[in-house]
N, C-alpha and C positions, 0 to 999 in steps of 0.2 A: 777339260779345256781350261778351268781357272786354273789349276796346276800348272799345266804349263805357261800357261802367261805367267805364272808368277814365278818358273824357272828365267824366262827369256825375260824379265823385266827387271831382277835381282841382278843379270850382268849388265844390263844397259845400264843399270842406276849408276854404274860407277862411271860411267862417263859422264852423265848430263846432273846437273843437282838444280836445270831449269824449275823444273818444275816440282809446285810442293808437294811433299811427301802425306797423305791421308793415312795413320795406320787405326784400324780397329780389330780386334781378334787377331787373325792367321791371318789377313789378305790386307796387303799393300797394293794401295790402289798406284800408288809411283810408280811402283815395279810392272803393276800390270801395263798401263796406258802409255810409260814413256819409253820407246824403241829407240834404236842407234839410229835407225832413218828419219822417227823424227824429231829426234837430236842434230842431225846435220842440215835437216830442213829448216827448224828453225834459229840455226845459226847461221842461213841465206848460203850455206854453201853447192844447194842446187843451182845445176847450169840449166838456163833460161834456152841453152841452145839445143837439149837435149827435146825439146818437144814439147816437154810437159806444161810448162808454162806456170806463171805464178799464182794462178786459177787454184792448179790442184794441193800444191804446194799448201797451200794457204785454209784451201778447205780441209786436208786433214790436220794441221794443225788446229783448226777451228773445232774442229770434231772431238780432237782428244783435249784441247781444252774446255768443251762443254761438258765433255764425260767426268771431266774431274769437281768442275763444278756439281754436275748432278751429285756424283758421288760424294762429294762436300757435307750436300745441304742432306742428302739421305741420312750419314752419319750424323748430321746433328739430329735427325726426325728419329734415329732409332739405335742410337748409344749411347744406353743409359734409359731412354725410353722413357722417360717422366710423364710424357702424356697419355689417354689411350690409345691403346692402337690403332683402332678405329679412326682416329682422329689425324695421328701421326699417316696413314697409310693410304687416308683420302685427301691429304696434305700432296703428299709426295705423288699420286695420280692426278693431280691437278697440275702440279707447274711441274712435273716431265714434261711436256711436249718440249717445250722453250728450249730443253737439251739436245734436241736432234738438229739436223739443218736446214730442214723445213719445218717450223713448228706449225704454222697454220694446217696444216696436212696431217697431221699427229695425230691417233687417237690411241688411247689406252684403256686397256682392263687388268683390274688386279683381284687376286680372292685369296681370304686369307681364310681357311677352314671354310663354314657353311657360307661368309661373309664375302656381298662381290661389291669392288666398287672400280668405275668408270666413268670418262668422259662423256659427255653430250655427245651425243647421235651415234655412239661406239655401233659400228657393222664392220665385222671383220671380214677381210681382204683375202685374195688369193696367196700372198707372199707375206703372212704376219711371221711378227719376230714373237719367239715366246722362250720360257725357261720355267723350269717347277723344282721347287724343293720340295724340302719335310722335318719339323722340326724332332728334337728327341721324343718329345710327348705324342709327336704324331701327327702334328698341323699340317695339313697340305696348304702351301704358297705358292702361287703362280702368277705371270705377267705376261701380257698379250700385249704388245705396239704393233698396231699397220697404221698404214699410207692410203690417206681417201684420194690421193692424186697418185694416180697407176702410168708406168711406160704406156703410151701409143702402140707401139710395135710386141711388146710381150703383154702387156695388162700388168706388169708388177713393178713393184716399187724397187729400185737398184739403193740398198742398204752396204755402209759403209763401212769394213770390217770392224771400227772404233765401237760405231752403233750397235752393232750383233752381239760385243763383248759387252759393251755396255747394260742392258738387258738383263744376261747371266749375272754379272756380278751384283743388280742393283737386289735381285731375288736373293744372289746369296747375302747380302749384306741387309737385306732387313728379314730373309729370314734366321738368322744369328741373332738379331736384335729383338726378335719376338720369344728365340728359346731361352734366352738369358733371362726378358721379363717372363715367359712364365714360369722357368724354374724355380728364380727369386721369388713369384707369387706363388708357388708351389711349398718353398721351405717358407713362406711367413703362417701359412693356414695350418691351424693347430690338429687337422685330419690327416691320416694316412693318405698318400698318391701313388698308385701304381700306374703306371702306360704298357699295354701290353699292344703289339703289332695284330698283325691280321692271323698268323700263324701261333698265336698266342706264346707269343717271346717276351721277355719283360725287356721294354725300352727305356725304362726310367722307377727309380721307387727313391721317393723320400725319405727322410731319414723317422719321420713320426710311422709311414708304411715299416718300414725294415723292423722297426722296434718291435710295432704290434707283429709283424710275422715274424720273429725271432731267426730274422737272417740278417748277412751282409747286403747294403744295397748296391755294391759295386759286384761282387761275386753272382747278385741275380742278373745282372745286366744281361743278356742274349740266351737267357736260358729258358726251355720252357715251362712253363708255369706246372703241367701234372708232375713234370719232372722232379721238380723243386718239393711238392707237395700231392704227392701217390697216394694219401689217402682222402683226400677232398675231391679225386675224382669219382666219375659216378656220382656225385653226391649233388644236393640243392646247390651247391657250388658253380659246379660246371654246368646245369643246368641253367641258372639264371645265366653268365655268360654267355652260353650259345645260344639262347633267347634272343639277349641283346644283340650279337650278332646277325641272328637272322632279319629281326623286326627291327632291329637302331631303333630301338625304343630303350629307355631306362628300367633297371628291374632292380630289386634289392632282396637281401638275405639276411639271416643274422646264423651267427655262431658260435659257440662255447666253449672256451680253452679248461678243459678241467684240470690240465695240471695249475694252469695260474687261475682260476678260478673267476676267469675275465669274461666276459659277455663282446661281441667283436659285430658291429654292423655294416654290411656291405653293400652300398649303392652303385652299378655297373651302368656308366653312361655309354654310348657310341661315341667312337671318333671315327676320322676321315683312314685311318688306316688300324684298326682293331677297336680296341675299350679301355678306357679310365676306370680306373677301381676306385673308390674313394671307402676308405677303413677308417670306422668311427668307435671308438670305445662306449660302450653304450651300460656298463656294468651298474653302473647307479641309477642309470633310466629303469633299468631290469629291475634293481630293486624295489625302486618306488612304483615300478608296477606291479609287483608281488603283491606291496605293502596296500595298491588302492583295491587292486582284484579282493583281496582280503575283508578290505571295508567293503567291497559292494558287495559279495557273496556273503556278508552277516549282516547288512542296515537290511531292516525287514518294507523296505520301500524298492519300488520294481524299477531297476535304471537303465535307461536305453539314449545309446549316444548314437548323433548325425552327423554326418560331413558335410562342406560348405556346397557337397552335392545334393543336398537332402538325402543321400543312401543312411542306410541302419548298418551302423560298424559296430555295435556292441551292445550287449544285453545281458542282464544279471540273470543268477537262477531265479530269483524272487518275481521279474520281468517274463521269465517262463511260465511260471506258475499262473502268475495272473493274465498274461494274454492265452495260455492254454496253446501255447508254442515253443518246440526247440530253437535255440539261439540260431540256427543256422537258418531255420525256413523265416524266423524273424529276419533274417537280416538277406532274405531272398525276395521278402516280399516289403514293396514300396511304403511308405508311410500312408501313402494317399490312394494304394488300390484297394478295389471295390471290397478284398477279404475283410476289408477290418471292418465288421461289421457292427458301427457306433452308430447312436442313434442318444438325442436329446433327453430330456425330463416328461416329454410326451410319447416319445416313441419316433419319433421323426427323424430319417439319416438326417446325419450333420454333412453339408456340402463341403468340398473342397476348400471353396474361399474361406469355412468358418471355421476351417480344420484349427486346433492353436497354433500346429505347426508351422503350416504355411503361414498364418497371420506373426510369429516373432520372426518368419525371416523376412517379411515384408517390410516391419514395421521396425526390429530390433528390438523390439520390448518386451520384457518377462510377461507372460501370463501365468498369474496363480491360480488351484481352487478352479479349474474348469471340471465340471461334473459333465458326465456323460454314461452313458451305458454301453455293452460290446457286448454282442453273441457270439462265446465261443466255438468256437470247432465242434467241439461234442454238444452243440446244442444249446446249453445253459447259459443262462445272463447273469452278469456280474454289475454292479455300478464302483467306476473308476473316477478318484479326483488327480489332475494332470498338474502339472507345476512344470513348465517350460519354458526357459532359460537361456540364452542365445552367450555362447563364449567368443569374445574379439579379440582380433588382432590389435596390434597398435593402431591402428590406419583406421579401425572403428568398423573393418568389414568383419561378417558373422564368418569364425574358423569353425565351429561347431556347436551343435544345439543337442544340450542335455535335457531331456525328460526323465521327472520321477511320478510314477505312479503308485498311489494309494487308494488300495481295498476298501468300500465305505459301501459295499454292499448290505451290510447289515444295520449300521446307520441308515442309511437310503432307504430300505424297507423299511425301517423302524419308522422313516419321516412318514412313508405310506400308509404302514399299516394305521397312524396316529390318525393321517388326513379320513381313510376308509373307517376306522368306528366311531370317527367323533357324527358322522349322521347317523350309525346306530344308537348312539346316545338321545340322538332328537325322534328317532324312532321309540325308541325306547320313553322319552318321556312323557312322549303324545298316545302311549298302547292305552286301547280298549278291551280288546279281545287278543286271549292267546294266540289262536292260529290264525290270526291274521300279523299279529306282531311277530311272529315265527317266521312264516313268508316273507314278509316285507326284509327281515335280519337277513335269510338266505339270498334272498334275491341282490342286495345291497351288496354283501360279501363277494359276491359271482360278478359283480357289475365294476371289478378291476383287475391287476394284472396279479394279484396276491391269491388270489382259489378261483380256482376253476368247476369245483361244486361244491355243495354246501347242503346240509338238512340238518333238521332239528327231531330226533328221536324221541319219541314219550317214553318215561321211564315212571316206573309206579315206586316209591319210596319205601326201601324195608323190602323190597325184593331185589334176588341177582337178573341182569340183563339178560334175555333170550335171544336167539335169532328173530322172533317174529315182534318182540320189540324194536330192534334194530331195521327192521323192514321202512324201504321208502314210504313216506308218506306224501302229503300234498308240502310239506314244507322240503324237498329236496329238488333244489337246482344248478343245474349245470351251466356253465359258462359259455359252453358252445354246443352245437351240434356235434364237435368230434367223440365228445365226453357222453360214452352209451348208460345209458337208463334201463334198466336199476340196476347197481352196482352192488354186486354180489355182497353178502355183507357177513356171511356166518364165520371169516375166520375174524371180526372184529368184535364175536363177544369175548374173545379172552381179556382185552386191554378196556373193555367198557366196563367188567367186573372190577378191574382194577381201577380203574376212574373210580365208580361209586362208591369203593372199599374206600378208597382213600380221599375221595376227595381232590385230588391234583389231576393234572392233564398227563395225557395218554399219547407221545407219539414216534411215528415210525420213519424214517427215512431213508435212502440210498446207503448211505455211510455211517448209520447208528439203528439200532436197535434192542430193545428188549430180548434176549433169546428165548421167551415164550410169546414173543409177537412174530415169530419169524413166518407162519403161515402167513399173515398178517403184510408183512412187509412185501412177500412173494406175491401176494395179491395185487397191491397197489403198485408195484413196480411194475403187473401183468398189463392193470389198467393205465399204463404210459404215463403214470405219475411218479413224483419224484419223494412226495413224504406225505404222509398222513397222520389227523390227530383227530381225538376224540377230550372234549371238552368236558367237563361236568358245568351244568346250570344249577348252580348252588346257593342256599342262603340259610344261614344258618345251621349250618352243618346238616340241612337236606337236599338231597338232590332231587330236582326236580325233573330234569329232560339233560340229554346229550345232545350237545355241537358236532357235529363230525364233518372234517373238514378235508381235501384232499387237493393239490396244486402240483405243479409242473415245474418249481423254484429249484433249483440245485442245491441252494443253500437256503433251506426251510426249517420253521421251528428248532430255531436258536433260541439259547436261554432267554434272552429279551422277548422275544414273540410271546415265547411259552408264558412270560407274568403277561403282558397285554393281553394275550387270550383270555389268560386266568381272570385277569380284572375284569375281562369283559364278562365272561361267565357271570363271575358274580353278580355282575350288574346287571344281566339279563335275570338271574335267578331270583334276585330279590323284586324284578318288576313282575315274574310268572304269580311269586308270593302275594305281592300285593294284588296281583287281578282276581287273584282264589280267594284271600281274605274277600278283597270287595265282593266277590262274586257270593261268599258267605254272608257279609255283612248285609248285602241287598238282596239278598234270595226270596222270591215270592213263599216259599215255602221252606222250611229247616226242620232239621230231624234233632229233638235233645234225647240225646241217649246216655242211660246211667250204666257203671260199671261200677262192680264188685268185688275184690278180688284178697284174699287173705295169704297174697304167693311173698313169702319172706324173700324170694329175690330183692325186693326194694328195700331200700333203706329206712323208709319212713314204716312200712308196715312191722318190718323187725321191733325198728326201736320201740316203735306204740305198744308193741304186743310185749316186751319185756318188760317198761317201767310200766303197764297196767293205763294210760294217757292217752290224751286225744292231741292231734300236731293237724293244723291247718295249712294247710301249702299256699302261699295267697299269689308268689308268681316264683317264676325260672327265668334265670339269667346265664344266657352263654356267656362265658368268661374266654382264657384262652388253652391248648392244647386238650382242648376236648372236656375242660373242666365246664360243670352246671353252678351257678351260683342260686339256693333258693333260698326265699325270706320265707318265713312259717311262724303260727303261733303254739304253743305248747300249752295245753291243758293239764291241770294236778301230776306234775311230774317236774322234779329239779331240774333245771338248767346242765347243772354240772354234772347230774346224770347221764343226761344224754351226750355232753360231750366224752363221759366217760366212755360211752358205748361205741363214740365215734373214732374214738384213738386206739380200745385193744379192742375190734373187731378187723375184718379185709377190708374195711371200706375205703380205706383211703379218704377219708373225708376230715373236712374242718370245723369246726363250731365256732361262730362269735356271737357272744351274747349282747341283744339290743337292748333290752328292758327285762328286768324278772323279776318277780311278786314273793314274796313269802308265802303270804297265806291270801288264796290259794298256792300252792305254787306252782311255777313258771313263768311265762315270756315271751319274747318275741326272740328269736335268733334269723342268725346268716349261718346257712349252709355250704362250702363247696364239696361237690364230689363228681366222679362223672358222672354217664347215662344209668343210675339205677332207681328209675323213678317213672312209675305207672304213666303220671300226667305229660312227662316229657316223651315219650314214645307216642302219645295221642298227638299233640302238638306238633313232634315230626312227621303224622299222616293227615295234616292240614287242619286237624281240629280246632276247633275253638275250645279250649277248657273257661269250666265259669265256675265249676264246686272241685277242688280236690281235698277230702278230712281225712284223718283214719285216727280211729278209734278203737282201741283193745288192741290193735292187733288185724283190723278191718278195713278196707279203704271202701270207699265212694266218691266216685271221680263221676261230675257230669260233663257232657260236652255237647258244642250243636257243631252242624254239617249240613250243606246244601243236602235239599230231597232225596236228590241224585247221586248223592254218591254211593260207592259199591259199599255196603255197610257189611256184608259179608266177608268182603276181603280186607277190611278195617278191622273186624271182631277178630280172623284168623291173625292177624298181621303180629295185636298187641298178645294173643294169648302165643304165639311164638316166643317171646318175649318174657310174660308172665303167665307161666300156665295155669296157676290157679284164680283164676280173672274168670269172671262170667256178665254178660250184659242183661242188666235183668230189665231195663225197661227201655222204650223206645217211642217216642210223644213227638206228635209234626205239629208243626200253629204256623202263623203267620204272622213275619216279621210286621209289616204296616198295622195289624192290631193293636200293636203295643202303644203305648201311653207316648203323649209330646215330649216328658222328661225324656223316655226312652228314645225319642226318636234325635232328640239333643246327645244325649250318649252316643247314638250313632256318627252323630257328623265327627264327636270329638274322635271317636273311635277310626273312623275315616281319616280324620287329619294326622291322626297317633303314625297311621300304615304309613299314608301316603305321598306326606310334607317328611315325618324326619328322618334323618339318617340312623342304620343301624344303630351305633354306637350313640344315638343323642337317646334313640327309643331305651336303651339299656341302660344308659346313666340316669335316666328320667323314672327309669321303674327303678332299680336300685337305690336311689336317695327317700324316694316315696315309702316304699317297703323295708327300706332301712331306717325309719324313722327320719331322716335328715329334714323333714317340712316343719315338722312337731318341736312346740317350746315345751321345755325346752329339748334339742336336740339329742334323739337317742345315736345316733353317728355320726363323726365327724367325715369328712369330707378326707379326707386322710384314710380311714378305715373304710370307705366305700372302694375310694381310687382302688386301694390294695387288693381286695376283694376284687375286684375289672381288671388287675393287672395294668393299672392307666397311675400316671403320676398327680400329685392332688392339681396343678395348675393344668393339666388336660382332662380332668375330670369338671371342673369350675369350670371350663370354655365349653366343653360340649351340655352342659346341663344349662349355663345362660341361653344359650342359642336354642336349646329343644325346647326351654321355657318361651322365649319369645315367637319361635316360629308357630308354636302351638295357640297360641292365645294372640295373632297377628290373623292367623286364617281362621282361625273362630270367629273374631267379631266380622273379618269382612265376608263370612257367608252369612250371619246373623243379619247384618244391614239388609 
């Protein structure tokens, strides 16, 4: 119909040039509106006679000079189009009416795509005037004018053919003005634009589209799309399209040009008649995601990113490992559901409000250093430090929140296991009795979340571990009732022999083991544990009793644990020591028992017996790697003899000369060697040594010993050792008989055990038996240190302080 008005208006123009000419695009609004009739109308050559009257005459010229007016003011609302549409097109719905011949009666609707707009109290009528286009991209544009004052006799509004074209042309002239603004906004935006219709025909491509799909964009025009591109169908391609067809909802894809080595992102909107393509080169995004995928799969921190939905879009492998989840069920399951099984510094779920999470997006601020704990999947607890991070927009709202999480599970223990023996230490300082101090350690141990039981095993020194040593006693407790009593224990003598062999801790876990603890392992695994160890209670290189210990930790007895056990050991071992000393020192009754023995396994009996001499042993000093430090006197035999003895025999030993006499000759020396000395194997079976000489070739060692001990397994122990040894005599008395000096010896002797530390007790006998008291000085403080293995200013600190602390609790038990 605009066609032909614009044939029938191109002849009429050439008669009238009344009226002005509007051109925009292809439509001449001249040509349309101005006819030969009312060209002769409005040149009054209508006869007044003929009926019509100057009524009608007048009203259509009225009509088609409003229509030109409408069309006037439209052409300036939408050629060229400088404003928005929006703007321009609720413009032009509002002062239409004015252009009809009744405007009070006028209402109108316009929609430009999803977009409607209309006059006040718009109800459409039985007789509305409408028209619709479409632009290239596919905008649906339409307009609706009725009449709220209807004929009497029919109900509809009698419209004046001016009006009806009016209408058509006003849709087609601003939908023209809408394709041209958005073509122009189409070639300004630096993305590819495709328009493809309902039938998937291309209706429009840009010239950034045509580049990235390596076509013409005038050649794609009406073509269809698999047509063009036969191998993208079937594929994620065609698929997100008929998506968005079906649902008109937006979908996207990406793609890969290997010949150009491009990366190609596809965002597929709806429109009102097919889908917008919009083609984004995304090649250096790809990159830099190579390049951060890269860092987050080697930073040894666990990275899990959120969207401004709180959903989980991403998670590193390091993020798997420590949640004990694949990326996928991580990012199925909510940050805030019930799986994630956290829980505080006490044990207590952490609530939703106190999640970090929700608290940065509530608040926007980083939280660093939240500690928490989280029971994995397969059971085991971990403790996690969170650092959560909120990323914003310009506008200051959260675009996404980064979490990194850091493993400090063996820190975290480490702080526990520190919190759990620091009251064995106060247990420990306050013991009276063994097996009550044993008790109270297991009990103490069981009474957190690091073992679930616990016992202290007697172990007899100089013998190998049994089964029926290893047997529960009163010192083995369990943490709960799930943990069965008694716990089988015969495949744990193999790693107990190893304990007391060496000295070091013994243990077995899930994910490490000994391969001759494997009985061992299978056990403790049996009993629903996750690792087990076996301690040595040591002092002085004896072993006194086994810790054995066993927990439910996944990641148990790590190198750290295994020293803090070890120290612990020690520290239990040296308190067992001193309760036995005391228990020696205060015995109602003691046994002094003499020994004999002419077995040249020792080093002092060899020596005696080859330069023809008497050597006094007067004390033994652990040194370090197993070396004995002893101080001795030398009766009628050279000094330099015996060191000769000591350098081309096996002995492995040292000689320093403290003091030596001509005539007589000899002296005092320092001895190191290892264990090959009579008096020191008594001493490792708790004895008290008080006489060790040897003479020719002869030793006599005397020693005392509670009543009660097994003196038969003491006699068997050291002649294992030294077989030519025999105990020729065996004398009980009673300590309280002995004289007040003696009984002052006792306390000192008391104080010696029980105030100082190992190392003060050694450097204290060393300087004494080294001469170092004596003017003038037969040792320097230099040749003791060396001797200890200790440097001379850590030798001088621990010898001040054994001096003082010894002679501090002297006088105040003396007051």
């Amino acid at each position: 119909m605009v066609e032909q008005n614009r044939q029938r208006g191109g002849e009429e123009g050439k008669k009238s040039n009344q009226a002005e000419s509007v051109e925009t695009g292809s439509v001449s609004w001249r040509d349309t509106f101005v006819s030969e009739e009312a060209t002769q109308e409005r040149a009054g050559t209508a006869d007044a006679s003929h009926g019509l009257g100057e009524s009608k005459t007048t009203r259509e010229l009225r009509a088609r000079t409003k229509a030109l007016e409408a069309l006037t003011r439209a052409s300036d609302l939408f050629v060229g189009l400088s404003a928005p549409v929006d703007e321009s097109v609720r413009t032009l719905v509002t002062e239409l009416p004015q252009w009809f011949q009744h405007p009070e009666t006028i209402e109108v609707r316009m929609r430009v795509g999803n977009d409607l707009f209309e006059t006040d109290g718009f109800q459409r009528t039985g007789d509305p005037q409408t028209a619709e286009a479409r632009t290239r991209t596919g905008t649906a544009v339409s307009m609706t004018v009725v009449c709220a004052d209807q004929r009497p006799d029919t109900g509809e509004r009698e419209w004046l053919p001016t009006e009806r074209e009016l209408v058509e042309t006003l849709v087609s002239l601003v939908k023209e003005g809408i394709d041209r603004w958005e073509i122009d906004s189409l070639k300004r935006v630096s993305d590819g634009i495709a328009v493809l219709d309902s039938n998937l025909n291309y209706v429009y491509v840009n010239q950034q589209a045509a580049r990235l799909l390596g076509q013409d964009s005038e050649e794609l025009r009406g073509e269809y799309v698999w047509d063009i591109f036969p191998e993208a169908a079937d594929t994620i391609a065609e698929e997100k399209i008929q998506t968005t067809l079906d649902t008109q909802s937006p979908t996207s894809f990406e793609r890969y040009n290997a010949d150009k080595e491009q990366w190609i992102e596809a965002t597929v909107y709806p429109s009102d008649d097919g889908v917008i393509i919009v083609f984004s080169e995304i090649t250096n995004k790809k990159v830099a995601e190579r390049e951060l995928e890269h860092v987050l799969e080697t930073t040894p921190v666990g990275i899990v990113l959120l969207n401004a939905d709180r959903n989980i879009t991403r998670a590193n492998s390091r993020a798997e490992e420590l949640l004990g989840l694949s990326r996928r069920k991580i990012g199925e399951t909510a940050y805030d559901h019930p799986d994630w099984d956290i829980w505080d510094e006490v044990g207590n779920p952490i609530p939703r409000e106190d999640h970090p999470i929700t608290r940065v997006f509530e608040t926007g601020e980083t939280i660093t250093g939240f500690t928490h704990g989280i029971t994995l999947p397969d059971g085991s607890e971990r403790w996690l430090s969170s650092n959560v991070a909120p990323i914003k927009t310009e506008d200051g709202s959260i675009e996404q929140i980064i979490v990194a999480l850091e493993d400090i599970t063996v820190t975290k223990r480490l702080e526990q296991l520190v919190e759990t023996f620091q009251p064995v230490n106060e247990i420990l300082n306050s013991a009276t009795a063994d097996e009550e101090t044993k008790q109270a350690i297991c009990e103490l141990l069981t009474d957190t979340r690091e073992y679930q039981y616990a016992r202290v095993s007697e172990h007899t020194p100089g013998t190998a571990p049994t089964e029926s040593d290893l047997l529960e006693g009163r010192g083995a407790v369990a943490a709960n009732e799930s943990v069965p009593l008694p716990i089988q224990s015969q495949t744990e003598v193999a790693p107990a022999e190893v304990a007391v062999e060496t000295g070091d801790i013994q243990v077995v876990t899930r994910n490490r083991t000994d391969s001759r603890f494997d009985r061992w392992r299978a056990d403790t695994l049996d009993q629903g544990f996750q690792g087990g160890a076996i301690v040595p209670l040591q002092h002085r290189g004896r072993v006194y009793d086994l810790l054995v210990l066993y927990t439910d930790r996944g990641e148990a007895f790590g190198s750290r644990e295994q020293t803090l056990l070890t120290t612990l050991g020690e520290r239990i071992g040296q308190v067992l020591h001193s309760l036995r000393t005391e228990r020696i020192l205060h015995a109602d009754t003691m046994a002094t028992l003499t020994f004999e023995s002419t077995d040249s396994a020792s080093f002092f009996i060899s020596a005696s017996e080859q330069l023809d001499c008497t050597i006094e042993i007067r004390d033994t000093i652990p040194a370090s790697d197993g070396m004995l430090v002893h101080y001795a006197s030398v009766q009628d035999a050279s000094l330099d003899a015996l060191g000769d003895i000591a350098e081309n025999g096996d002995w492995a030993a040292q000689v320093r000369q403290i003091r030596h006499t001509e005539d007589p000759p000899g002296g005092e020396v320092e001895i190191r060697l290892h264990r090959q000395s009579l008096a020191q194997t008594l001493v490792t079976e708790g004895a008290v040594v008080t006489t060790d000489t040897v003479t020719d070739g002869r030793a006599e060692v005397v020693c005392e010993v509670p009543l009660g001990t097994d003196i038969c397994s003491l006699v068997t122990r050291v002649q294992e050792s030294f077989p030519e040894t025999t105990l020729v005599s065996k004398r009980e008395y009673t300590p309280a008989a002995k004289s007040d000096a003696h009984a002052v010896g006792r306390v000192l002797g008391d104080i010696f055990e029980t105030e100082l530390t190992d190392r003060q007790q050694q450097v204290l006998r060393a300087a004494m038996y080294g001469g170092y008291f004596q003017s003038p000085r037969r040792s320097t403080a230099t040749e003791i240190a060396d001797a200890l293995s200790l440097t001379q200013s850590t030798f001088s600190y621990h010898l001040r302080n054994a001096q003082q602390t010894l002679f501090e609790r002297l006088f105040d038990r003396l007051q």
